[in-house]
C-alpha positions, 0 to 999 in steps of 0.5 A: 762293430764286428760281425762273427760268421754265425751273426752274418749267417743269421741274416737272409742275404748273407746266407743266400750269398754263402751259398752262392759261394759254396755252389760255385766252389763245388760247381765251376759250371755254375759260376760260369752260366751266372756270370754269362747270363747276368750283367752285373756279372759281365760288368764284374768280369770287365773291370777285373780283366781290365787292369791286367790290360792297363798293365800290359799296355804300359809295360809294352810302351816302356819295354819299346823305350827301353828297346829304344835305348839299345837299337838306336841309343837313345836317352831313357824314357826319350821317344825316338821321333823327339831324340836328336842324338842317333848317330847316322849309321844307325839311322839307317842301318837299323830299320833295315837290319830290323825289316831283315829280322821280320822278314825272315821270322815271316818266312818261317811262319808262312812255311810252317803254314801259320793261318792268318792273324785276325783282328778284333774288327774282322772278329766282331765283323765275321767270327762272333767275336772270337780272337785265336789268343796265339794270332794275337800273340804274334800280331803283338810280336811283330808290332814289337820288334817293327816298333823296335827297329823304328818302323814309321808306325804305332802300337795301338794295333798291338794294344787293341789286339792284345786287349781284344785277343785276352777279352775274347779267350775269358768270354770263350771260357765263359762260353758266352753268347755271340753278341756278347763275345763281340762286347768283350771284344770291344771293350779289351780294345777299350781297356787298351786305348784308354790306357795307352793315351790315358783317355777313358773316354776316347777309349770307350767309344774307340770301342764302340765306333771301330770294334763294335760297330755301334753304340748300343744301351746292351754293352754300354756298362761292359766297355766302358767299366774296361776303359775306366778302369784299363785307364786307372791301372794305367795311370797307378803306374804312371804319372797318369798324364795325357800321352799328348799334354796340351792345357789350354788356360783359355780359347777364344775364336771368332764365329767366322774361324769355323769357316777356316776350320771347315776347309781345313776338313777339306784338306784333311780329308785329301791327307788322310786319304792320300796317305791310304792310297800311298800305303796301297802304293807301296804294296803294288810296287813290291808287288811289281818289281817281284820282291821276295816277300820275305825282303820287302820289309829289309829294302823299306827300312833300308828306304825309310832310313834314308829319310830318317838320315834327313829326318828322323821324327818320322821314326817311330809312332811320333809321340815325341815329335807332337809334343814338339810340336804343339810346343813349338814354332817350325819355319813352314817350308820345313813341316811341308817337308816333313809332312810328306817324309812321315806320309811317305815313312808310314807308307813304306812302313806298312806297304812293305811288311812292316806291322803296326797301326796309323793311330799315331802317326796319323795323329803327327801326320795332321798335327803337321798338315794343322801346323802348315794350314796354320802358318800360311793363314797367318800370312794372310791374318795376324790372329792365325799365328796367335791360335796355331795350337789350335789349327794344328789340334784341328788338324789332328783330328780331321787326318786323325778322323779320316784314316782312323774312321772313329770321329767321336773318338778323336773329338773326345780324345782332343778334349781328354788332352786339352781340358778344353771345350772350345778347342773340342768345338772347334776340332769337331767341325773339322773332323765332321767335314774331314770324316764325312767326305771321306766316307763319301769320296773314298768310302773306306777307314784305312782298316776297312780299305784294308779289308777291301784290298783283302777281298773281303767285304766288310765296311764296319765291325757290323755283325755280318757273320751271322749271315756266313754262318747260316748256310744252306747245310743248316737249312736244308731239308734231307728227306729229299726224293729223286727219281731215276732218269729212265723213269718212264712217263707211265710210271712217274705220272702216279708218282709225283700226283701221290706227292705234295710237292709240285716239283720231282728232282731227276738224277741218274744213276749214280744220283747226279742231279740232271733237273727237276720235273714241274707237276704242271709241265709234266701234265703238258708235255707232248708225246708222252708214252715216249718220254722218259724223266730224263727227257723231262727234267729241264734246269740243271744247272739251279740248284744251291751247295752246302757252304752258301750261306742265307743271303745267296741262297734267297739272292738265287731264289729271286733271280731263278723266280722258283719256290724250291731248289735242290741242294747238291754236294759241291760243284764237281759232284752234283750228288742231291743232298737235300733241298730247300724252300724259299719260305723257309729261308725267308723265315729263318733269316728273318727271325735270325736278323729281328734276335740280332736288332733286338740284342743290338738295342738290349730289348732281349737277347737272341738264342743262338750262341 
């Protein structure tokens, strides 16, 4: 039955949504404070921007494989670490020529000064989830042509950047709230890995656990409706198979394999982060030798195609070279090698300049150290060799796990792949172990480590920028007194009894602050009708600057053990600008961290933006 307009219009909600829609036609304004204040509008938001993600992820992998076809003359639709048909000239030449061409792009942006490319991690740690679309771009640009050219790395970083970068700008443009920019940020990221590994679920929770932070009830309904549907964008374009297809008909271990599978943790632990440390290896050594920045990248493809001459499944993300694999049966001399020439690929890759992200190839990386765990148990039991899918499904997951740092993710992504819930319970032992000592021993995911060589003090995507962002300039109080150096005891006496705070700060005249003057030490002072304010003033050098933010300043209000202190220009010029009381910064942090727990959990939303 069909409805004409003026029916419709005769009913309660229609009308109201009709004029909904003519508010938001005459009023942008409008639209944009509904959408940010209501969830269902972000959900909305969400699962529209998401398919475009979707979209852009298999575009990007398909225009890699067709790069592919011209840089190394591969077969159409052939990942590069399973091709056998490159010739050796362009084993090694290409990474090199390709590390050349990055190098000198490098340059160019450093002289004209470009700033540096955040990723969706530190944005959510630090900026509130706020991702400059053109540093995406060329993050997206670099992946690009190192993936082009063969660089031992995968495209995730690019996805996740390109997802989080467009996700970030709709929110920008909504100006949305802090917390909720940070959900959009996760769930581009979201959008980005369901699709690339056509894995919804891993994509959600690589959302959670590496861009957000957390999982919280608040942005559940926002990342995973941009995983969802990010993934089914994806696979309308494709056959929509799993990326690492591995059905399992049926797995059937004894009880006492999960101990096998507990020290294959172990070992995955020892790989992933000693791969980490090789990448960090790297970097010094250039750094040592007095590389030219702009040709690091040129001598470790020249390197890395060298190794690929001998072994060429280390080019490239190593999609191709699982499904090898996981397929088929390699002597174990052979993958120990390999295992140690794709360590070593990645590490030259990134250590020299190369751009791109160990998603992949950490993924290769355990599929072969779960390969060589397997063969040598199975010259110990027969049944080792019956279930070697299953060892090296373990140990994609324990490496995978260890340098990635999402555990969650990974058990999920196994399972995405697999169908299979005993496999699922098995690599989730080995990824608990792997994940658990590494955090222990080393204390870093290969991002956060790379944050930490930074000099950058972030262990998570936890939202610490809040604390950066509440500086003392925001704190401050400016009708601060001071009073002249030369003031005399005679007439200061009268002038700090008038006022109600117990403490006068000294400057000279020029107003550089030379201390500060407590009421009870002035009552006490000797020889008064000598003294002048500058006599008195004791402390100097206890005050705060403009640009420390909450956590230093209360962090100096302990340790001086005072109540109040000046506030000074900059370190060169100790003009007095204003002051600030430790009760009032206690305060304010406090009410501060209780809006953000209170976001953090979806009880109610914090009023700062």
């Amino acid at each position: 039955m069909k409805f004409s307009l003026a029916q419709l219009k005769q009913h309660r909600y229609p009308v109201e949504f009709f004029a909904k829609l003519h508010d938001w036609r005459d009023n942008p304004d409008l639209l944009r404070r509904t959408l940010r204040d209501s969830m269902p509008g972000q959900i909305l938001v969400c699962g529209l921007a998401s398919p475009i993600i979707g979209a852009l992820v298999v575009l990007l992998h398909h225009a890699i494989l067709l790069a592919h076809t011209v840089t190394f003359g591969t077969d159409e639709n052939q990942h590069l670490s399973s091709a056998t048909n490159i010739s050796s000239v362009r084993l090694l030449l290409v990474p090199a020529l390709g590390g050349l061409l990055l190098g000198l792009i490098t340059l160019t942006t450093n002289h004209l000064k470009a700033r540096e490319i955040v990723d969706p991690i530190e944005a959510n740690a630090v900026h509130g989830g706020r991702l400059s679309l053109f540093g995406s771009a060329r993050l997206i640009g670099a992946s690009f042509l190192s993936n082009m050219f063969g660089s031992s790395v995968g495209m995730e970083a690019a996805y996740t950047q390109m997802g989080s970068g467009i996700f970030s700008t709709i929110g920008k443009l909504l100006h949305l709230r802090r917390d909720d920019m940070r959900i959009f940020v996760a769930a581009g990221a979201a959008a980005a890995i369901g699709a690339a590994f056509n894995a919804p679920l891993a994509g959600a929770f690589y959302g959670f656990e590496l861009i957000l932070g957390a999982y919280t009830i608040s942005a559940i309904s926002q990342v995973a409706a941009a995983a969802l549907f990010g993934t089914l964008a994806a696979q309308l374009l494709t056959k929509g198979e799993p990326i690492f297809a591995l059905p399992l008909e049926s797995v059937s271990l004894p009880d006492w394999y999960y101990l096998l599978f507990l020290l294959q943790g172990i070992g995955a632990a020892l790989v992933g982060t000693i791969t980490m440390m090789a990448v960090t290896r790297c970097e010094h050594i250039t750094h040592r030798l007095k590389i030219p920045t702009w040709l690091r990248p040129a001598i470790g493809g020249l390197l890395l195609g060298m190794i690929a001459m001998a072994y060429p499944q280390v080019l490239g993300s190593g999609q191709g070279a699982i499904n090898e694999h996981l397929h088929e049966s390699w002597p174990m001399l052979a993958v120990a090698i390999l295992l140690l020439a794709k360590i070593a690929g990645s590490a030259l890759s990134i250590g020299s300049g190369f751009r791109g992200g160990l998603f992949s190839s950490s993924l290769l990386i355990g599929c072969l150290f779960g390969q060589l765990f397997g063969l040598t148990v199975g010259h110990f039991l027969p049944q080792g060799q019956e279930n070697l899918e299953i060892f090296m499904l373990v140990g994609m997951g324990g490496v995978a796990a260890s340098i990635v740092g999402a555990p969650v993710t990974i058990v999920l992504l196994i399972l995405e792949m697999t169908g299979s819930f005993p496999a699922a319970t098995s690599v989730l032992m080995g990824v608990l172990v792997a994940s658990a000592i590494t955090r222990h021993y080393f204390g870093y995911s290969f991002s956060t480590w790379r944050f930490h060589l930074r000099g950058l003090r972030i262990s998570g995507a936890h939202d610490i920028g809040w604390i950066q962002e509440l500086t003392v300039a925001s704190l401050m109080r400016t009708d601060v007194h001071t009073v002249s150096d030369s003031v005399t005891y005679e007439t200061l006496l009268p002038l700090i009894e008038a006022r109600s705070s117990k403490r006068v700060y000294v400057a000279d005249a020029q107003g550089t602050f030379l201390g500060r003057i407590d009421k009870k030490e002035l009552h006490a002072a000797s020889e008064k009708n000598l003294l002048t304010a500058g006599a008195l003033a004791k402390l100097p050098d206890q005050f705060l600057l403009p640009h420390q933010n909450i956590k230093q300043a209360l962090q100096l209000f302990a340790q001086w053990e005072t109540e109040q202190l000046p506030v000074v220009e900059s370190e060169h010029s100790a003009l007095v600008i204003g002051y600030v009381s430790e009760s009032y910064g206690l305060r304010r942090y406090t009410q501060e961290l209780e809006a953000h727990n209170l976001a953090q959990f979806g009880t109610a939303s914090p009023k700062t933006t």
